[in-house]
C-alpha positions as CSV (number, residue, x, y, z in Angstrom):
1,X,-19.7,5.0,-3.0
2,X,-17.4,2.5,-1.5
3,X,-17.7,-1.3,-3.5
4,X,-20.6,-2.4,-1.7
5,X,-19.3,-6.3,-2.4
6,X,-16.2,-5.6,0.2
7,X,-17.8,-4.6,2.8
8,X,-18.7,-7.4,4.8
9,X,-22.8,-7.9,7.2
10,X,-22.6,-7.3,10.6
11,X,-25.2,-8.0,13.0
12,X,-26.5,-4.5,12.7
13,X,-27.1,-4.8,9.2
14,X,-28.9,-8.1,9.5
15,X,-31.0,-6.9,12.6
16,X,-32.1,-4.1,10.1
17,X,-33.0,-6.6,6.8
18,X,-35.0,-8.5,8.9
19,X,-36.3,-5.3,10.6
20,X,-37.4,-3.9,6.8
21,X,-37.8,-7.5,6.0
22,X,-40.9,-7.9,7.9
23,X,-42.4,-4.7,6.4
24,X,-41.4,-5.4,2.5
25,X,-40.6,-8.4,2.4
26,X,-44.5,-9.4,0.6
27,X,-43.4,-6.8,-2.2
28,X,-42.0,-7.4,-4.9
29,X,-39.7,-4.6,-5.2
30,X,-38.6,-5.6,-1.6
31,X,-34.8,-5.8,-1.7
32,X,-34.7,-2.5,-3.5
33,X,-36.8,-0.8,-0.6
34,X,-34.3,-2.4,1.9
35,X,-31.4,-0.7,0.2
36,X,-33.2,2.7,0.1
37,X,-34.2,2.3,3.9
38,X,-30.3,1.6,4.4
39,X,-29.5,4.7,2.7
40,X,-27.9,2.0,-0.3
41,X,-25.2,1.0,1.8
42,X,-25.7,-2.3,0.7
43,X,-27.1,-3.2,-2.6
44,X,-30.4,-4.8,-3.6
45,X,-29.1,-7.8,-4.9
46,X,-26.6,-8.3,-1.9
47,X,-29.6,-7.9,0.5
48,X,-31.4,-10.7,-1.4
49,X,-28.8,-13.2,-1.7
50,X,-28.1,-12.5,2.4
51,X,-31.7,-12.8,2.9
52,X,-32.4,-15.8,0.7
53,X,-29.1,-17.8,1.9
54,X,-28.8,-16.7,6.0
55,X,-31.3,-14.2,7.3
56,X,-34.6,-15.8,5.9
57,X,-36.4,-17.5,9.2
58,X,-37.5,-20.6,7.5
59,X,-34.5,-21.7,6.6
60,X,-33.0,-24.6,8.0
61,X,-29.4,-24.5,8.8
62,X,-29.2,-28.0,10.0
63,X,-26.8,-30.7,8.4
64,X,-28.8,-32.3,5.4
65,X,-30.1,-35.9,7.0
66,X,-29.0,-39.4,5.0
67,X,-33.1,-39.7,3.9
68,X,-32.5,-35.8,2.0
69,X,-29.1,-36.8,0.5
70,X,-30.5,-39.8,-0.8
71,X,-33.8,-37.7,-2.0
72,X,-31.6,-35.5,-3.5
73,X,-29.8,-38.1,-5.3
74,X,-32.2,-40.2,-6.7
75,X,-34.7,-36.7,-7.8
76,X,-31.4,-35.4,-9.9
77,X,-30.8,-38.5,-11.5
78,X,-34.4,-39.3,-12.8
79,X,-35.0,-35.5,-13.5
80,X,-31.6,-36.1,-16.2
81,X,-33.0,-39.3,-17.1
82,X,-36.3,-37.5,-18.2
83,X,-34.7,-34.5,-19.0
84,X,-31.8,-35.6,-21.2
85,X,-31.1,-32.4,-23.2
86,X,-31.7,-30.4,-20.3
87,X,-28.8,-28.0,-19.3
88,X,-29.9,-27.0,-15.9
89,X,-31.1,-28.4,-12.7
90,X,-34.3,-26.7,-12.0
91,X,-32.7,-26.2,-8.4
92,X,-36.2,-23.9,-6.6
93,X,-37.9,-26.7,-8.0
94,X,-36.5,-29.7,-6.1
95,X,-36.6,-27.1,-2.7
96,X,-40.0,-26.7,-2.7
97,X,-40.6,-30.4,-3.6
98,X,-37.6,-30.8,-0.5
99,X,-40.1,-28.7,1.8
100,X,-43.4,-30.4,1.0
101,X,-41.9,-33.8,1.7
102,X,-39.6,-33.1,4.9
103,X,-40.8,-29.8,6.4
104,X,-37.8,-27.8,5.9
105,X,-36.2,-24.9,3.6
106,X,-32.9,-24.9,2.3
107,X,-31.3,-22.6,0.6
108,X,-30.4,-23.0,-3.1
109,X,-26.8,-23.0,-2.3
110,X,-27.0,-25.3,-0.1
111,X,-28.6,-27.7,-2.1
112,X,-26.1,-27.3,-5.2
113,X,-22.9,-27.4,-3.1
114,X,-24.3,-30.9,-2.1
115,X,-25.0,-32.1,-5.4
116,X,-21.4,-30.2,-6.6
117,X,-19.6,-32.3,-4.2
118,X,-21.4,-35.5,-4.8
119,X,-20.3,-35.1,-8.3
120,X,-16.9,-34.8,-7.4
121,X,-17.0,-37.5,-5.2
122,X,-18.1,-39.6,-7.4
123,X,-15.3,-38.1,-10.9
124,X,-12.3,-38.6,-8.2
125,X,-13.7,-42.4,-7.2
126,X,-14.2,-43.4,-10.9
127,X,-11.0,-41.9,-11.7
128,X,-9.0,-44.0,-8.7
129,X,-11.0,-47.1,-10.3
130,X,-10.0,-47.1,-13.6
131,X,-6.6,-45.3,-13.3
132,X,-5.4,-48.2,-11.0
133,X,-7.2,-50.9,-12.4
134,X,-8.1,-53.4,-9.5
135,X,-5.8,-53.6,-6.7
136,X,-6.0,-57.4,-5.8
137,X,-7.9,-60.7,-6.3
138,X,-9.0,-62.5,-3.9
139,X,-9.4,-66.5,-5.0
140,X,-10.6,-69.3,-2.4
141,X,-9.4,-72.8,-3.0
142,X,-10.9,-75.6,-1.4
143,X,-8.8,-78.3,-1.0
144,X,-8.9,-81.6,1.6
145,X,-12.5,-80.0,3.4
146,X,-10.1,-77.1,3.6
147,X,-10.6,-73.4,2.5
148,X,-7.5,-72.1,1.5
149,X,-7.7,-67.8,0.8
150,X,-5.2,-66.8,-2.0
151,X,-4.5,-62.8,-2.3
152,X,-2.9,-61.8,-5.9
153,X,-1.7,-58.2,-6.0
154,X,0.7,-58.4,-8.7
155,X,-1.0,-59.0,-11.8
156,X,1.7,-59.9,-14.4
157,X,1.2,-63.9,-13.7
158,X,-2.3,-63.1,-16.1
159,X,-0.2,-63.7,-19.2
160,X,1.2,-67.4,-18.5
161,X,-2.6,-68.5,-18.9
């Protein structure tokens, strides 16, 4: 048998998932049954994770919204906060909580490249900000009812004080 993980879906393959799909998809043994339908051309666990992350109907594909980033966000950072020794994000978890609250599915994937990048986002900025140190003050003077804006970039005067 060819290495299943090379070969790449095609819109016959996904028209027959979802065709199997909707007959075994309640069972438990579901993606198994798929494969065997397909004659194993494709393996169990590669019809589950195409199922689970593209072929699923209630899934929504749409752009995450600033109110679930911020959801997101905010449910991470209090789940570490109560879960300090924890070593793993209980990712299905914050989904289904995701789907109560705003009516949609996403996939898990979805939802940890979003936190993956955030984290990222946030090691590069912290990295700029202490690696440079800060760029400029800014100082206003008021002098004769006037407001006079002073800039300082170059930070060597600090030691003649």
């Amino acid at each position: 048998m060819a290495n299943q993980s090379r070969i790449r879906f095609n819109q016959e393959d996904d028209d027959e998932i979802k065709k199997y799909m909707k007959v075994f998809g309640h069972l438990p043994n579901c993606n198994t049954l798929v494969s065997e339908k397909m004659n194993k051309r494709i393996s169990p666990k590669r019809i589950r994770q195409r199922w689970t992350n593209n072929l699923d109907p209630r899934l929504c594909h749409d752009p995450f919204d600033e109110i679930e980033k911020l959801y997101m966000i905010e449910w991470v950072k209090k789940y570490k906060i109560q879960n300090p020794s924890a070593d793993k994000i209980p990712w299905k978890k914050l989904i289904l909580e995701m789907k109560d609250k705003f009516g949609k599915l996403r996939t898990e994937n979805k939802v940890k490249n979003f936190w993956h990048s955030q984290e990222r986002q946030q090691r590069r900025q912290l990295h700029q900000n202490t690696s440079q140190g800060p760029s400029e003050i800014k100082i206003t003077y008021h002098h004769q009812n006037e407001d006079i804006n002073v800039t300082y970039k170059d930070f060597n005067f600090l030691h003649k004080f």
